[in-house]
PDB file with one MODEL, atoms N, CA, C and O in Angstrom:
MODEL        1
ATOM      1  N   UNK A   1      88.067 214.811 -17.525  1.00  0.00           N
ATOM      2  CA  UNK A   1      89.482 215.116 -17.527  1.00  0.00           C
ATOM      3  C   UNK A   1      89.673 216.553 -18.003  1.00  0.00           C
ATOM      4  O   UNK A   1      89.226 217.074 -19.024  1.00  0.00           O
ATOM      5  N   UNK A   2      90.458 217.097 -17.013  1.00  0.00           N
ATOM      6  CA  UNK A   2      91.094 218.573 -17.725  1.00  0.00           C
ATOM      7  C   UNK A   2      92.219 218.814 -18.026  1.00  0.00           C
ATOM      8  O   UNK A   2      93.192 218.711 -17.279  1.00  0.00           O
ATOM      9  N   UNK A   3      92.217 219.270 -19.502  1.00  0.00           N
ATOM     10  CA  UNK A   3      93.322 219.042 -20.044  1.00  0.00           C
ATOM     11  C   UNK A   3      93.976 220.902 -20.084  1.00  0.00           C
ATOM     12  O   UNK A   3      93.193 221.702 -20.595  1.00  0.00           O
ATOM     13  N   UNK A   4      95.250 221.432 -19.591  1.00  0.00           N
ATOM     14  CA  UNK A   4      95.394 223.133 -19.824  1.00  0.00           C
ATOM     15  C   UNK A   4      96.582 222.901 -20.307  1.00  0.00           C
ATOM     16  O   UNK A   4      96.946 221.726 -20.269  1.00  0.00           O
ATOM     17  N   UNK A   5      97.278 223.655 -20.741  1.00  0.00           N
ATOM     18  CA  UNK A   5      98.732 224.206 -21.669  1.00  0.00           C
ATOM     19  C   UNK A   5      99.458 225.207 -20.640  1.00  0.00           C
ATOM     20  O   UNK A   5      99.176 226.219 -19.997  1.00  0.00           O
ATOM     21  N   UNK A   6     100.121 224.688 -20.766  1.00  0.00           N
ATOM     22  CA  UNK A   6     101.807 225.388 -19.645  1.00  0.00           C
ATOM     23  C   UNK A   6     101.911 226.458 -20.219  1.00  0.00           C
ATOM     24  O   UNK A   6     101.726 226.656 -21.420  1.00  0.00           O
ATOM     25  N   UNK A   7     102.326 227.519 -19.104  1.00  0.00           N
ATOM     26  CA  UNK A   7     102.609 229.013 -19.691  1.00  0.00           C
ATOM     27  C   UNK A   7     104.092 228.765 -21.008  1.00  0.00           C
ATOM     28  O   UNK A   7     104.306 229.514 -21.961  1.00  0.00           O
ATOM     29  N   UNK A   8     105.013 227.334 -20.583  1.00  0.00           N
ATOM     30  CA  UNK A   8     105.979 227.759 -21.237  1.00  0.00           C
ATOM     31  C   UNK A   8     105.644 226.881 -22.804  1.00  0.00           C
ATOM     32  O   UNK A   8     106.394 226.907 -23.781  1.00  0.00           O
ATOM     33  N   UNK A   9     104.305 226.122 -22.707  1.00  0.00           N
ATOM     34  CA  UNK A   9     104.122 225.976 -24.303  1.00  0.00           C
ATOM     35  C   UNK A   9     103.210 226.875 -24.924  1.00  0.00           C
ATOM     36  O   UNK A   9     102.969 227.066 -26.116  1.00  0.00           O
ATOM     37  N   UNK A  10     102.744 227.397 -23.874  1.00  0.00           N
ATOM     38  CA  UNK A  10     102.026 229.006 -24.718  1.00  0.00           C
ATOM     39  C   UNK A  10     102.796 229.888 -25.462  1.00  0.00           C
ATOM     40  O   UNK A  10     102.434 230.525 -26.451  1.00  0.00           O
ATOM     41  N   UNK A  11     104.400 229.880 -24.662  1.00  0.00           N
ATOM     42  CA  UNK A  11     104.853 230.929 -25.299  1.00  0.00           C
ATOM     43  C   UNK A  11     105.389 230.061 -26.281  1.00  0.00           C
ATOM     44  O   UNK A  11     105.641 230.778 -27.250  1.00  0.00           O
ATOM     45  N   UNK A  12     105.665 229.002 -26.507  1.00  0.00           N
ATOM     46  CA  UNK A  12     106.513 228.682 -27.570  1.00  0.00           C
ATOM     47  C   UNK A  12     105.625 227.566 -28.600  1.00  0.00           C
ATOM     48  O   UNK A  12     105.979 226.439 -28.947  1.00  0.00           O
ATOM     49  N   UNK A  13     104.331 228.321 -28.953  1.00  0.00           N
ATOM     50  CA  UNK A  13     103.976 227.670 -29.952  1.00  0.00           C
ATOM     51  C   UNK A  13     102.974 228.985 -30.331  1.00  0.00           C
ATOM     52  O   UNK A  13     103.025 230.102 -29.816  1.00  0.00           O
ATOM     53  N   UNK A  14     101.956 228.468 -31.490  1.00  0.00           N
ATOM     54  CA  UNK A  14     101.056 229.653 -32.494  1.00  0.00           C
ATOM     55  C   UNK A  14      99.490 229.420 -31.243  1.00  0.00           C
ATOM     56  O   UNK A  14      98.332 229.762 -31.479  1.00  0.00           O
ATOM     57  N   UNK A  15      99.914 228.881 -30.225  1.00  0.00           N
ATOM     58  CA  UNK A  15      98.722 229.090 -29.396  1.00  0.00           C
ATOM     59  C   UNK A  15      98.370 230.802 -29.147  1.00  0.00           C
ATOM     60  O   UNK A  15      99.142 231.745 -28.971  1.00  0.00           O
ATOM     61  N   UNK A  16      97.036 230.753 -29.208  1.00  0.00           N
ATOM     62  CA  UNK A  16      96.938 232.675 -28.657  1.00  0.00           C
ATOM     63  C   UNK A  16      95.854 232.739 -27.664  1.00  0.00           C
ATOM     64  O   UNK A  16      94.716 232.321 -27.876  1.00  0.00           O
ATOM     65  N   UNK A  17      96.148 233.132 -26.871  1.00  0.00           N
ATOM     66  CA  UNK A  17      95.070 233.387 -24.967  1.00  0.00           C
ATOM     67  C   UNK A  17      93.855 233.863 -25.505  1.00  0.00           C
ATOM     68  O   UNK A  17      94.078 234.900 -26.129  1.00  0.00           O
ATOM     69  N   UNK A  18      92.776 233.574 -25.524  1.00  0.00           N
ATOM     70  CA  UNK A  18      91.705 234.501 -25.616  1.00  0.00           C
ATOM     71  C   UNK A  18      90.632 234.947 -24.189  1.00  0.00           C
ATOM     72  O   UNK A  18      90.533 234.206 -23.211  1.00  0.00           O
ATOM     73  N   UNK A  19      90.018 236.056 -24.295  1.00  0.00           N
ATOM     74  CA  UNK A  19      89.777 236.579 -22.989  1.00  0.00           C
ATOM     75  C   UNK A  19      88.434 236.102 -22.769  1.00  0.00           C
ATOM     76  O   UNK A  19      87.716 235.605 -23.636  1.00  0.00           O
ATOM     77  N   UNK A  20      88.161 236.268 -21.648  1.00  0.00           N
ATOM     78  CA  UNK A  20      86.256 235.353 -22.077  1.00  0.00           C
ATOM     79  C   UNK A  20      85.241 236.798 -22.534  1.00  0.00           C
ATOM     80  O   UNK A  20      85.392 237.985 -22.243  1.00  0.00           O
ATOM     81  N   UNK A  21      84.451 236.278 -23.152  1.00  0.00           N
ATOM     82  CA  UNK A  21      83.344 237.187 -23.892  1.00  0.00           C
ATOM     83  C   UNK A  21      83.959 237.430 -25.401  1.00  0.00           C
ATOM     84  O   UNK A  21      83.514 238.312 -26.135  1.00  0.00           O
ATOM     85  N   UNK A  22      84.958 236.612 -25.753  1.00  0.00           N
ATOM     86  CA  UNK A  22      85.769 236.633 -26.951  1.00  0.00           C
ATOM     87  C   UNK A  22      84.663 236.303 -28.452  1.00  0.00           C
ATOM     88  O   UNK A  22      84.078 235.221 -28.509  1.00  0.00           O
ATOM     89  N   UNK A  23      84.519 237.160 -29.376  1.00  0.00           N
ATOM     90  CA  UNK A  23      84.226 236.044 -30.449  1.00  0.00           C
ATOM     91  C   UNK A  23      84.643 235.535 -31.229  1.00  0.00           C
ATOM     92  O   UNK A  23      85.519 236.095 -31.888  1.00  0.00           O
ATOM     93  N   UNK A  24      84.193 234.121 -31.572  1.00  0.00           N
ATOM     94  CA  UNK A  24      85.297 233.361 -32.422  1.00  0.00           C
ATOM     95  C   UNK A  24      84.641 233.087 -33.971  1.00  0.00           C
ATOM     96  O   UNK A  24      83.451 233.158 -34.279  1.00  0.00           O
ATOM     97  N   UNK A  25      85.388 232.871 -34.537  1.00  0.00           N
ATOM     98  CA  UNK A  25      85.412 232.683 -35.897  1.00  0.00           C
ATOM     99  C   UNK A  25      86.205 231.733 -36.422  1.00  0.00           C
ATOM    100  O   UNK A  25      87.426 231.868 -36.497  1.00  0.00           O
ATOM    101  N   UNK A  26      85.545 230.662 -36.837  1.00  0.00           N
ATOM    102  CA  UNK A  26      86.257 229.419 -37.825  1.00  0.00           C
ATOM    103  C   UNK A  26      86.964 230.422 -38.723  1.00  0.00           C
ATOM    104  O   UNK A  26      86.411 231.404 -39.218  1.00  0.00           O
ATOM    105  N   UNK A  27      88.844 229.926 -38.965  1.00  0.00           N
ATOM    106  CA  UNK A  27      88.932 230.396 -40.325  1.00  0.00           C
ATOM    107  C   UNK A  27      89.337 229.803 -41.456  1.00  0.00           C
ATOM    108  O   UNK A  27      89.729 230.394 -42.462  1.00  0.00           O
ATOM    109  N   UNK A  28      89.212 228.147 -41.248  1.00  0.00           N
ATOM    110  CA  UNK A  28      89.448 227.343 -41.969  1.00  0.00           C
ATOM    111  C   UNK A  28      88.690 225.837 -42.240  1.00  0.00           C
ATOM    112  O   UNK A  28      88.046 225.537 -41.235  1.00  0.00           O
ATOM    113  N   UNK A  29      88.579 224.775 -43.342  1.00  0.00           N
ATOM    114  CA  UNK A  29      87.502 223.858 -42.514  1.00  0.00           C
ATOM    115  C   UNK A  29      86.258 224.070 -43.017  1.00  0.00           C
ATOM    116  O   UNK A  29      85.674 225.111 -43.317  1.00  0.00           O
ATOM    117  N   UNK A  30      85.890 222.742 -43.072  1.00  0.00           N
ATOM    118  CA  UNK A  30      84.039 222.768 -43.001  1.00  0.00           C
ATOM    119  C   UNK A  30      83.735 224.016 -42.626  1.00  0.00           C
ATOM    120  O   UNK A  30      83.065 224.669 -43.425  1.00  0.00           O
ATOM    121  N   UNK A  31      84.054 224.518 -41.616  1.00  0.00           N
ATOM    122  CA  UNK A  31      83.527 225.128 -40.370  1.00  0.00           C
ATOM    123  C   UNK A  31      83.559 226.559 -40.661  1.00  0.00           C
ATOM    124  O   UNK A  31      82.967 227.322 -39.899  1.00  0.00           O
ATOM    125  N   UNK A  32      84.413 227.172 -42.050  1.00  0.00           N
ATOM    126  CA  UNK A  32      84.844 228.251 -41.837  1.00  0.00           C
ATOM    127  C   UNK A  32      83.414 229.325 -41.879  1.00  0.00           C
ATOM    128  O   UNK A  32      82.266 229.127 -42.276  1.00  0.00           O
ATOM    129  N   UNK A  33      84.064 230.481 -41.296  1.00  0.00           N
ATOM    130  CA  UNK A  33      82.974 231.724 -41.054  1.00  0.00           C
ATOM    131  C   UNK A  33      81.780 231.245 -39.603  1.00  0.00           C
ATOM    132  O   UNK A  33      80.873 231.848 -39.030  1.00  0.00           O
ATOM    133  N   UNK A  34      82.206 230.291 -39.505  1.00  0.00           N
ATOM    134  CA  UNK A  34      81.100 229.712 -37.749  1.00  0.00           C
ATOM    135  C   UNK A  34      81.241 230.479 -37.162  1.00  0.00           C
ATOM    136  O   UNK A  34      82.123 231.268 -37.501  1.00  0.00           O
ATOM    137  N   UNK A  35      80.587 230.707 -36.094  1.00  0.00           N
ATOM    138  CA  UNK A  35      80.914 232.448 -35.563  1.00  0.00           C
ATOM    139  C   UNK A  35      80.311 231.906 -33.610  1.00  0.00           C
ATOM    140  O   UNK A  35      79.126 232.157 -33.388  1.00  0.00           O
ATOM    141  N   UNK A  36      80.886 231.436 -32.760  1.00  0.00           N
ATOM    142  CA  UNK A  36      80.626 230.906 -31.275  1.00  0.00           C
ATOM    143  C   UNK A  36      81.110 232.133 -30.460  1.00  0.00           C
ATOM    144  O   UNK A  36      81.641 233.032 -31.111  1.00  0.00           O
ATOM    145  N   UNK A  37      81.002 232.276 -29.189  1.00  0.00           N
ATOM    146  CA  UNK A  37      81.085 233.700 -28.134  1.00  0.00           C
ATOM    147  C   UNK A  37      81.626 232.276 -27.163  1.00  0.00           C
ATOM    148  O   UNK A  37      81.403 231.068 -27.245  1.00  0.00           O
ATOM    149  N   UNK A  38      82.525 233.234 -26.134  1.00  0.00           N
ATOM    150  CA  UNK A  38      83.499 232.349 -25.694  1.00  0.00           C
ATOM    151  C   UNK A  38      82.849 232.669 -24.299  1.00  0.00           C
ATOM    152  O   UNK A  38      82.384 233.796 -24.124  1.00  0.00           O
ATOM    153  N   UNK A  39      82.795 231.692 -23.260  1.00  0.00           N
ATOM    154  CA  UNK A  39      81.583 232.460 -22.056  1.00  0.00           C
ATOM    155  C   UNK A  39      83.665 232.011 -20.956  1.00  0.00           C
ATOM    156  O   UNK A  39      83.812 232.810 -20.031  1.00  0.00           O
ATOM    157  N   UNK A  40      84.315 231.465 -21.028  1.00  0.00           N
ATOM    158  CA  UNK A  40      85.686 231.587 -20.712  1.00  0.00           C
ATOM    159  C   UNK A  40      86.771 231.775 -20.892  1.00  0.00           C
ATOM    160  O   UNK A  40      86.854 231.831 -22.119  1.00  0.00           O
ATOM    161  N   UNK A  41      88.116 231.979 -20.321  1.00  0.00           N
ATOM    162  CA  UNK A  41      89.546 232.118 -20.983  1.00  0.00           C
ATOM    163  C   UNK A  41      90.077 230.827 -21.493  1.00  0.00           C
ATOM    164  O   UNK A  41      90.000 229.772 -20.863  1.00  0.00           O
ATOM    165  N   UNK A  42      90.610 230.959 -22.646  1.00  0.00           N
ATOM    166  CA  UNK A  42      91.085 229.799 -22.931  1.00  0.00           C
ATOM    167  C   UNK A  42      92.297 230.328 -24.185  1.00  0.00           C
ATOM    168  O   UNK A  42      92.708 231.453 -24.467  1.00  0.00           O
ATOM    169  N   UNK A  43      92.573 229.175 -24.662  1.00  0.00           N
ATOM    170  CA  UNK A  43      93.964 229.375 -25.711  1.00  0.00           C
ATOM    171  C   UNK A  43      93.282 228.514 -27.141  1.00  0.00           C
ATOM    172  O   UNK A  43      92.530 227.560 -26.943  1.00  0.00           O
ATOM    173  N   UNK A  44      93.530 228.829 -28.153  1.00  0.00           N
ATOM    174  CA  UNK A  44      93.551 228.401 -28.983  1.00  0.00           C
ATOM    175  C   UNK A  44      94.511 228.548 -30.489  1.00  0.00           C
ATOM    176  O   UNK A  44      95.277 229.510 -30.554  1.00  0.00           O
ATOM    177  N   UNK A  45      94.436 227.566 -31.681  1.00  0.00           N
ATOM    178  CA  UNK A  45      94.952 227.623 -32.370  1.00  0.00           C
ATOM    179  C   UNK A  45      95.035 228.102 -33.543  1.00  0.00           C
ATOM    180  O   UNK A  45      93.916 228.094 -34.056  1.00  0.00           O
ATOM    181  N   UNK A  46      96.200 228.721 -34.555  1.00  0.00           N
ATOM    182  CA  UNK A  46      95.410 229.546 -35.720  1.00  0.00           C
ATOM    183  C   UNK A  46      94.044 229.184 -36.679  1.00  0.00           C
ATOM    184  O   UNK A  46      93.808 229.747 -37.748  1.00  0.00           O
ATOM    185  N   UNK A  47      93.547 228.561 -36.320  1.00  0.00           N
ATOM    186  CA  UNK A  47      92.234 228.023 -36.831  1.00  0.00           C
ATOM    187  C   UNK A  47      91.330 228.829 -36.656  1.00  0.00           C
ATOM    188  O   UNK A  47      90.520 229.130 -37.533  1.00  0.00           O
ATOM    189  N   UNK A  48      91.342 229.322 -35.422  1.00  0.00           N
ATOM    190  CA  UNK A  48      90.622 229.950 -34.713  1.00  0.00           C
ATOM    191  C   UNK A  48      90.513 231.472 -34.494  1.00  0.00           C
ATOM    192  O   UNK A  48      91.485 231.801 -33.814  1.00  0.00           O
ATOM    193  N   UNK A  49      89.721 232.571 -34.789  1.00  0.00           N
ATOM    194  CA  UNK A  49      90.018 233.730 -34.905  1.00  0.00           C
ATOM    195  C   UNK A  49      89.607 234.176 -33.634  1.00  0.00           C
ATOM    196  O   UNK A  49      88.749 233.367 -33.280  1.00  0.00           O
ATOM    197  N   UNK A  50      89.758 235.038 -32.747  1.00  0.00           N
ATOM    198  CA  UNK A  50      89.199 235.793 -31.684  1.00  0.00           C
ATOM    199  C   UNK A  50      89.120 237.095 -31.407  1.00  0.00           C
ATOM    200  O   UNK A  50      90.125 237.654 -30.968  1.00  0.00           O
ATOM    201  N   UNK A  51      87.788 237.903 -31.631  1.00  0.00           N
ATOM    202  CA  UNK A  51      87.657 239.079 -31.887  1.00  0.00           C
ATOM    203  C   UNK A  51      87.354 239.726 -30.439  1.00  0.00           C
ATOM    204  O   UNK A  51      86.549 239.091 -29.758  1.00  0.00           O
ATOM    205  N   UNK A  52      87.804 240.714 -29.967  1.00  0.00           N
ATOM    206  CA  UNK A  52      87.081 241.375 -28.364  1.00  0.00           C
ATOM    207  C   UNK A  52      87.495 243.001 -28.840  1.00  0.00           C
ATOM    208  O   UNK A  52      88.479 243.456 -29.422  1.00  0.00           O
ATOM    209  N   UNK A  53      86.129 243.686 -28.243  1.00  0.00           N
ATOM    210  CA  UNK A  53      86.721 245.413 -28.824  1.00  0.00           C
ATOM    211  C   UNK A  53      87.653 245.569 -27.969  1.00  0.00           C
ATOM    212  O   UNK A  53      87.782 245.019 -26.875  1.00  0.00           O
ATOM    213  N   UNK A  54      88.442 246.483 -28.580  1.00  0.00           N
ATOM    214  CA  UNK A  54      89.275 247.873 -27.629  1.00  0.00           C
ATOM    215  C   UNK A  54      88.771 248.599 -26.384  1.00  0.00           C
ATOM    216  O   UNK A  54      89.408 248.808 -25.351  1.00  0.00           O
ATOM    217  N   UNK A  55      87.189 249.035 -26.740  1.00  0.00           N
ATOM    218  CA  UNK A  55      86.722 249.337 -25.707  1.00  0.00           C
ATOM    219  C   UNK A  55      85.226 249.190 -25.919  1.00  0.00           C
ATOM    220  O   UNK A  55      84.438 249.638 -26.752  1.00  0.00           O
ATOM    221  N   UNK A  56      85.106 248.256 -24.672  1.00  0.00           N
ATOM    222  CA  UNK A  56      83.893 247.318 -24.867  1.00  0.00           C
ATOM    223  C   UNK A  56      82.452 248.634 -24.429  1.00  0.00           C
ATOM    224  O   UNK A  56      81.315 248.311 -24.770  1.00  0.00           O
ATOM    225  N   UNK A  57      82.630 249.875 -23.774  1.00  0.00           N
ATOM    226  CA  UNK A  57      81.701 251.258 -24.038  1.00  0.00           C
ATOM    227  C   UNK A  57      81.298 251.139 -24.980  1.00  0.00           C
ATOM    228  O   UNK A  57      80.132 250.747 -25.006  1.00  0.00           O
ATOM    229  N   UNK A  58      82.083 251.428 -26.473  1.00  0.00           N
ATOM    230  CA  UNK A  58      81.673 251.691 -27.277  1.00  0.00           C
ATOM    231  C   UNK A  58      80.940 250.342 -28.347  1.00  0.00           C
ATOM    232  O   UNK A  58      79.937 250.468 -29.050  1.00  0.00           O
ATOM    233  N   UNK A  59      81.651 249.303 -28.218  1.00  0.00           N
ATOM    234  CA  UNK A  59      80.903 247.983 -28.861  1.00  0.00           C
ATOM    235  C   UNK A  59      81.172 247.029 -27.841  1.00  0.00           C
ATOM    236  O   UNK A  59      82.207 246.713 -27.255  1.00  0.00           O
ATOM    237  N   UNK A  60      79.767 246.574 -27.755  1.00  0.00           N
ATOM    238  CA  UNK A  60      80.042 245.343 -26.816  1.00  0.00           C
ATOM    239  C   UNK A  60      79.893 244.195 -27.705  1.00  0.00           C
ATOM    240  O   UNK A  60      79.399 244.168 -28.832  1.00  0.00           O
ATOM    241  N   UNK A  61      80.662 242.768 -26.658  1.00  0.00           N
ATOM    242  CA  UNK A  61      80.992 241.939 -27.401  1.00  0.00           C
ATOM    243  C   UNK A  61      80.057 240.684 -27.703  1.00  0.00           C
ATOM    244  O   UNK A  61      80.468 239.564 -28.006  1.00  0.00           O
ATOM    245  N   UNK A  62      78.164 241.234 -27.508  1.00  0.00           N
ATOM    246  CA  UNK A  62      77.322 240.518 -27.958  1.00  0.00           C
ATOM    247  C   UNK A  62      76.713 240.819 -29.015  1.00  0.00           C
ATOM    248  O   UNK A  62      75.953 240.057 -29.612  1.00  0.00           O
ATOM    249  N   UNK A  63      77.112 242.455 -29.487  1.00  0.00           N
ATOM    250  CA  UNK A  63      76.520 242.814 -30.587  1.00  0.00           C
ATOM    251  C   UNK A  63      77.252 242.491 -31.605  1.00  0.00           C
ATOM    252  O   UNK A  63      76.803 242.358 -32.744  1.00  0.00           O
ATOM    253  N   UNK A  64      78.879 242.281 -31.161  1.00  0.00           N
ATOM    254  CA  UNK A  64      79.822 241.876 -32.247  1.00  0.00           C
ATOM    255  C   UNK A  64      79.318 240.213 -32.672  1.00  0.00           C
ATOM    256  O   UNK A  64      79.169 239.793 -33.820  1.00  0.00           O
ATOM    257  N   UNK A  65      79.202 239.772 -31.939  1.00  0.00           N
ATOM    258  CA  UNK A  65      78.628 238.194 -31.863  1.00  0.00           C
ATOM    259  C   UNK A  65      77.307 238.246 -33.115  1.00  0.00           C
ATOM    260  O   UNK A  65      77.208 237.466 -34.062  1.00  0.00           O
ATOM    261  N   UNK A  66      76.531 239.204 -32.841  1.00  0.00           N
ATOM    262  CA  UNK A  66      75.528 238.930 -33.449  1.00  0.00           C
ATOM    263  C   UNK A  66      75.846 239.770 -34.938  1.00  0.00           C
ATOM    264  O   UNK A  66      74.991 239.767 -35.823  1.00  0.00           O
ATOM    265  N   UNK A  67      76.697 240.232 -35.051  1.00  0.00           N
ATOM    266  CA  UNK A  67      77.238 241.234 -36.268  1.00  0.00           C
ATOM    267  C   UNK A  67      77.871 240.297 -37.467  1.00  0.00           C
ATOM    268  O   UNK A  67      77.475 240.285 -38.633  1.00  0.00           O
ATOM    269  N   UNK A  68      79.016 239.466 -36.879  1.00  0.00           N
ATOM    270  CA  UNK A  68      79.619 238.477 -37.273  1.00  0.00           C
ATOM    271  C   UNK A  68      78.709 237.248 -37.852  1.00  0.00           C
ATOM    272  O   UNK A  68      79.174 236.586 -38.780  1.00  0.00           O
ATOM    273  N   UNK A  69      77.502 236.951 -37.356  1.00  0.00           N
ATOM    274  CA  UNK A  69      77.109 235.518 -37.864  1.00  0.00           C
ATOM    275  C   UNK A  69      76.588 236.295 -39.171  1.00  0.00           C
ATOM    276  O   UNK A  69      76.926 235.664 -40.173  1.00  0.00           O
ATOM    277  N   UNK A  70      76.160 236.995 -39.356  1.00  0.00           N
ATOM    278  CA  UNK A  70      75.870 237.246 -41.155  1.00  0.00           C
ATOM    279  C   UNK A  70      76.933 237.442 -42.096  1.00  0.00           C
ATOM    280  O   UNK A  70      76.826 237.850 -43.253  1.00  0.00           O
ATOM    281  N   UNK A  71      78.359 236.982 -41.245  1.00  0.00           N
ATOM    282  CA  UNK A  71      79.380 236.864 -42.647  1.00  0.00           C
ATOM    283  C   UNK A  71      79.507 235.410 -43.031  1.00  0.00           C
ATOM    284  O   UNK A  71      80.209 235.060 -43.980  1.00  0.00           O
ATOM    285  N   UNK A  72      78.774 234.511 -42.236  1.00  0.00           N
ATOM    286  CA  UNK A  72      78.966 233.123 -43.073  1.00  0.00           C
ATOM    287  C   UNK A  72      79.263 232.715 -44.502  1.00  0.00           C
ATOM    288  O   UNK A  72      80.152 232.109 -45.100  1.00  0.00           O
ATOM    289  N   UNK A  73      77.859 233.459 -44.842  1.00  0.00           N
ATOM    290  CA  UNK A  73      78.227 233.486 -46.723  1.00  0.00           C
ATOM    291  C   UNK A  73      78.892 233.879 -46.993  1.00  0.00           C
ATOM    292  O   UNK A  73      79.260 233.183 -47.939  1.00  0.00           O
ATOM    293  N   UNK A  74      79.833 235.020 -46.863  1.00  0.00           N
ATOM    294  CA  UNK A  74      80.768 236.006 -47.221  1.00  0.00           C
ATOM    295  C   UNK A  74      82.190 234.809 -47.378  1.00  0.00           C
ATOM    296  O   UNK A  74      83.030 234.763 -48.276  1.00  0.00           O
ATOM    297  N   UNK A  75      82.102 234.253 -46.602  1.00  0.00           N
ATOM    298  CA  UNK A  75      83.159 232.796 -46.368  1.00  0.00           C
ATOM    299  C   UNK A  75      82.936 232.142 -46.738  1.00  0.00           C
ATOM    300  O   UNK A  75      83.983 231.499 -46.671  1.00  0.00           O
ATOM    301  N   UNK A  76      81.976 231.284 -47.451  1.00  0.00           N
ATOM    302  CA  UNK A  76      81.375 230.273 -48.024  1.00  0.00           C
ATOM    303  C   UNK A  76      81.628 230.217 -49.498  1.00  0.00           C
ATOM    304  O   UNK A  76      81.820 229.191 -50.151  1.00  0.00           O
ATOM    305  N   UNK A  77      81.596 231.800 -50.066  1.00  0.00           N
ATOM    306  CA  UNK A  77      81.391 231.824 -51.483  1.00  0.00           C
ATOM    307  C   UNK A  77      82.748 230.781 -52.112  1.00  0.00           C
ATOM    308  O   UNK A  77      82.868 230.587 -53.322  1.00  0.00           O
TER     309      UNK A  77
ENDMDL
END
């Protein structure tokens, strides 16, 4: 089953679009500081952080991926 969200409850809730190659970050939860790479577009909720550069020339968004998983502890403490 596929389940998607209407453009008009996108706009009217704390859902936020993320672009694919996104990285994500638990920011709350067991889970917080988890650090997953998004391989599609999708929407999610403030739980959820989603990082993509400005301009992916200068950082791309696998090195950010791999930059990010050593803040686990940093979140944990």
């Amino acid at each position: 089953m596929s389940e998607k969200i209407t453009e008009l409850g996108l706009q009217k809730s704390s859902a936020k679009m993320l672009k694919k190659n996104s990285v994500l970050i638990a920011l709350v939860g067991a889970t917080i500081g988890k650090v997953g790479y998004l391989t599609f577009e999708t929407t999610t909720n403030q739980n959820i952080a989603g990082l993509y550069p400005l301009n992916n020339k200068t950082l791309k968004t696998k090195f950010l991926y791999f930059a990010t998983m050593g803040l686990y502890l940093k979140f944990s403490l």
